[in-house]
N, C-alpha and C positions, 0 to 999 in steps of 0.2 A: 070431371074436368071437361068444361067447353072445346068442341074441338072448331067451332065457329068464330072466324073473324069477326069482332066486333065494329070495326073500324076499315075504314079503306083510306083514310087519310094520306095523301100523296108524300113519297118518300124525300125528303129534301137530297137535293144533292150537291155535291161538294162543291164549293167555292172558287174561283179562280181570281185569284187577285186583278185589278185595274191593270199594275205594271206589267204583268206574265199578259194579258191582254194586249196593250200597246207595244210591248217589245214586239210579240208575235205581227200584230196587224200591219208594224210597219216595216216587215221584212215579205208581207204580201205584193204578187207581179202587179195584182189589180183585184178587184171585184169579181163575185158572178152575181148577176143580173138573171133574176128569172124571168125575162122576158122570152116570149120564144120569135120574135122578132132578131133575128142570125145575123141580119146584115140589112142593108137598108142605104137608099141611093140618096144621098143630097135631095133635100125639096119633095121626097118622096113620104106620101102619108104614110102614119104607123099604122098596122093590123095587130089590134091586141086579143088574143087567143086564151090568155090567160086566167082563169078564175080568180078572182082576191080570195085568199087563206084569213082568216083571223087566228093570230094567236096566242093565247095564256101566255108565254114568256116563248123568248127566243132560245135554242139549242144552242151548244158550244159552238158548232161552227157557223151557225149565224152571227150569232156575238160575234166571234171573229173576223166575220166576213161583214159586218156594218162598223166594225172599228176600223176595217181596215180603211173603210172609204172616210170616216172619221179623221182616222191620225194624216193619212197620205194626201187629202184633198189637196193641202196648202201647196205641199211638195209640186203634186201636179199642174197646178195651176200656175207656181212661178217657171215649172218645165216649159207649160205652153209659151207664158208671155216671152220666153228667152227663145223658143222656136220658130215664133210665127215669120219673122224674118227669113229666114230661112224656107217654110212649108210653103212659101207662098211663090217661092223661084223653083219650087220640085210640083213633081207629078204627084196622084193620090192613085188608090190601088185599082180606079176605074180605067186606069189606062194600060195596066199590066195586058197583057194578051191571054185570052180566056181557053181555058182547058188545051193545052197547046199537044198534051201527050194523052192517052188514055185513063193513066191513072195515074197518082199522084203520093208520093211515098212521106209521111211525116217522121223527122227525124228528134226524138227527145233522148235528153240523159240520165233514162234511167238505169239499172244496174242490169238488168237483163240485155241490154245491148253489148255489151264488152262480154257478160258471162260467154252469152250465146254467139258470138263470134260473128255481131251481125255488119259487120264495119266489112269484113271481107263476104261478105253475101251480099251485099248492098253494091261491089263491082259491078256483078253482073245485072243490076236494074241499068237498062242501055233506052230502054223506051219509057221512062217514067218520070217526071217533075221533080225534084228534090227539094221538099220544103224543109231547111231546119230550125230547130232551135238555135239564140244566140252562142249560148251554152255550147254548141256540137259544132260549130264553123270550123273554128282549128283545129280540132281531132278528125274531124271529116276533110280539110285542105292537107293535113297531116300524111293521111294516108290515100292520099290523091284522088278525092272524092270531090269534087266543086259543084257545091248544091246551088243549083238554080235561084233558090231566095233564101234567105235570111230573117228572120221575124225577131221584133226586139220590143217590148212592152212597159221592163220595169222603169220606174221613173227615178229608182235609185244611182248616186251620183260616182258612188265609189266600184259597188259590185259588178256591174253587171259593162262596164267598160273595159273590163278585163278580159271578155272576152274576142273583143276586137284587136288587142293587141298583139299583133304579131308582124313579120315582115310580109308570110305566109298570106295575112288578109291585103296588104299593100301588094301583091304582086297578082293577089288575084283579079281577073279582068270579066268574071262569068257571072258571079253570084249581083244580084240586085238585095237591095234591102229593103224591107219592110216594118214599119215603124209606128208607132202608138204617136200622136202628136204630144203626147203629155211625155215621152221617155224622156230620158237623160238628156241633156245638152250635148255631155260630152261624147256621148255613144253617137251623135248625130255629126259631129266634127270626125270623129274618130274614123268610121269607115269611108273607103274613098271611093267607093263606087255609086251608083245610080242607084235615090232614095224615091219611096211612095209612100205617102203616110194617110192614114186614116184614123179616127177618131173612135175611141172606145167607148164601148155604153157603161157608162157610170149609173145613171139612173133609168127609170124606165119610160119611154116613150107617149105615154095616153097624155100627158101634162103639156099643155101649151107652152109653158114657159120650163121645161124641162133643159136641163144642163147639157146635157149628149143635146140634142137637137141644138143647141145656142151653141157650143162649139162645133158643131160640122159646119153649120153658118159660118160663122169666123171666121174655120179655117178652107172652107171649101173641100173637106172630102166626107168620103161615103163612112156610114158606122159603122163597125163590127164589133160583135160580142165578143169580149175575150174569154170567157169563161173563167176568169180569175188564172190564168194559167196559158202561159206563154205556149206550152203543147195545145193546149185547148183552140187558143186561139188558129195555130195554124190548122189544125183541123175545119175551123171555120171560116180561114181566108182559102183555101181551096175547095169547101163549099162552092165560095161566094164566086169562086172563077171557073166554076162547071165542072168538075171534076168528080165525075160520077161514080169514081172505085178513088176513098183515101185509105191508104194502110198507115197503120203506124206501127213505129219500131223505135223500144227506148222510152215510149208514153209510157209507163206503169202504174204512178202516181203508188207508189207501194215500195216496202221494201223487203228484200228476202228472209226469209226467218232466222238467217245465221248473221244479218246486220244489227251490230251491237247497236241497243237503246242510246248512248251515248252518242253515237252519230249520223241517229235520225237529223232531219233539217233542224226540227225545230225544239229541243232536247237544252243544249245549248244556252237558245234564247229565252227559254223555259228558266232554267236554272241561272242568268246573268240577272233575271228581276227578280227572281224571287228565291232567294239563299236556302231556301228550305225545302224546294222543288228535288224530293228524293225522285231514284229511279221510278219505285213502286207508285209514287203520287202520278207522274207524269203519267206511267202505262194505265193509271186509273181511268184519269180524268181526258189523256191524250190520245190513246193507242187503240184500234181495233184490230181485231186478229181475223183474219178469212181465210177463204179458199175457192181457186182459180177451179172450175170443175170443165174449161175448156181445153185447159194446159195440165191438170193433175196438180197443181203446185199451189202447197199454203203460204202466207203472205201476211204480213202487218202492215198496217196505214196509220198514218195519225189525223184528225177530227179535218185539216186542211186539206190533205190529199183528197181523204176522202168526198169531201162538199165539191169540189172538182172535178173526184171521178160520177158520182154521180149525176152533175151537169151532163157531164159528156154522153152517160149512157141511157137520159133521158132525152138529150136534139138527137138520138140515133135514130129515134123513131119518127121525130118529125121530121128528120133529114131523106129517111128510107121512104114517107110518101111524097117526096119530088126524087124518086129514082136515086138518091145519092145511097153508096154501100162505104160504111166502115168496115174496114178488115182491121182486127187487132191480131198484129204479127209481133208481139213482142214476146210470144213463150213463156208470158212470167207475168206475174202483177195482179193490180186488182182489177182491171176494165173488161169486163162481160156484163153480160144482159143487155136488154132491150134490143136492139135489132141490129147488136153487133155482131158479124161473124169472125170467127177464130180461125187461125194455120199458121204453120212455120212461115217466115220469112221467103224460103226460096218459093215456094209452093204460091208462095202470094205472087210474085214477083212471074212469075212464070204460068200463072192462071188469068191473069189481068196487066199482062206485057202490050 
């Protein structure tokens, strides 16, 4: 018997329907753009760095990451025209005051933050920037925390205004917001405090007639990559405001290995388009399983997370030669490599106070 492969014939791989596609793509914050252009001034040429890939087909999270801009465009677009009234009476994020503290604390909801008890650790940051998530306002005002900004992306009309609602954001007087010009209408009505919007890169920059470039025209502000991900993104609006040490706490883009399959993000949405979406199919075609070797701690992602978290741990490096330091203080997740470094919370907070 031959013990010789005859054949190297590429293994087909499993199918994911259109619908399990569009559900997913349009429950995405935004895009990521591999541009490594981070941020970029009004009027100001692009520096494209970037080699062009050719590729045989796209991976799952690229498909889902070019659907997403697919399904979502329309959405975004009637976002703007309902905003610009409005963007054009506010400031854009070149007017915020640049690196005002040392270091600058990114606040996301991931599970490692309530695990790890970082709500009460996070008191004692007295000299640091509080960027959060929209997500983390009222659990942060909650527990009497009033983060310096607010960052808000998605352009969805129902979800993501909920997190504004409270009496707790109406009485807050500290927090400014920060805002995608494509977000929700009603998220832009909803908070009552002082707004600065900028423009997210949709497409990449080398194109004369490129879409991000024709919307910052329009609206008059500077670009910023969101990384597909509203954490992402504030890692990159305190980039962009000189903020030489970001830590973040709650970024995981992961979730702990005792989190049932069922109530991943995207599980769900998986299973609402396509009836047939078993556990076992989803963890196939969905789920990666890893291991944090900065924290000790194993971890699962799914194909979104993880196109995220690898954005993030690739601008680490082009972030580290203009002197910028990510610290991932989340104790948990999937975010290591490239030229991130790792520690607990307090350790961070008190190394770069």
């Amino acid at each position: 018997m031959s013990l010789i492969k005859a054949t190297w014939k590429k293994e087909k791989k499993p199918e994911v329907g259109v619908e399990v596609l569009d559900k997913i793509a349009a429950r995405g914050s935004f895009v990521v753009v591999r541009d490594y252009t981070l941020y970029k001034a009004i009027g100001e040429r692009s520096k494209i760095r970037r080699e062009k890939q050719k590729l045989e087909s796209l991976e799952l999270g690229e498909l889902i990451n070019e659907r997403t801009r697919e399904v979502n465009l329309k959405l975004w677009m009637e976002n703007l025209a309902n905003n610009l009234s409005v963007i054009k009476t506010c400031k854009n994020i070149d007017h915020i005051p640049k690196a005002t503290r040392r270091s600058a604390i990114v606040v996301g909801a991931g599970p490692s933050f309530e695990k790890k008890g970082h709500v009460e650790i996070l008191r004692e940051a007295k000299n640091h920037t509080i960027v959060s998530t929209d997500r983390m306002l009222i659990p942060l005002l909650s527990a009497g925390i009033c983060p310096d900004i607010v960052v808000s992306l998605d352009g969805d009309r129902e979800l993501i205004v909920k997190w504004y609602d409270s009496k707790l954001v109406d009485e807050n007087r500290t927090t400014i917001g920060v805002m995608a010009v494509t977000v929700a209408p009603n998220v832009i009505k909803r908070f009552p405090e002082e707004k600065f919007f900028f423009t997210p890169l949709i497409d990449e920059l080398n194109s004369s007639t490129s879409l991000t470039k024709t919307i910052s025209y329009m609206t008059n502000t500077p670009i910023l990559s969101s990384g597909g991900n509203v954490g992402v993104t504030c890692v990159n609006l305190a980039a962009y405001l000189n903020y030489k040490n970001i830590i973040l706490t709650g970024l995981d883009l992961a979730y702990t290995m005792d989190t049932p399959i069922e109530d991943s993000a995207y599980y769900s949405i998986a299973r609402e388009a396509d009836p047939t979406m078993s556990l076992d199919k989803f963890r196939e075609l969905f789920l990666i399983y890893g291991y944090n070797p900065d924290f000790g701690v194993r971890y699962y992602t799914d194909v979104v997370f993880k196109y995220h978290r690898d954005y993030l741990v690739e601008i680490s490096s082009h972030m580290a030669k203009d002197g910028v330091t990510i610290i991932n203080a989340t104790e948990g997740g999937s975010v290591h490599g490239g030229e991130i470094i790792s520690m607990p919370l307090r350790e961070a907070i008190h190394k770069y106070g």
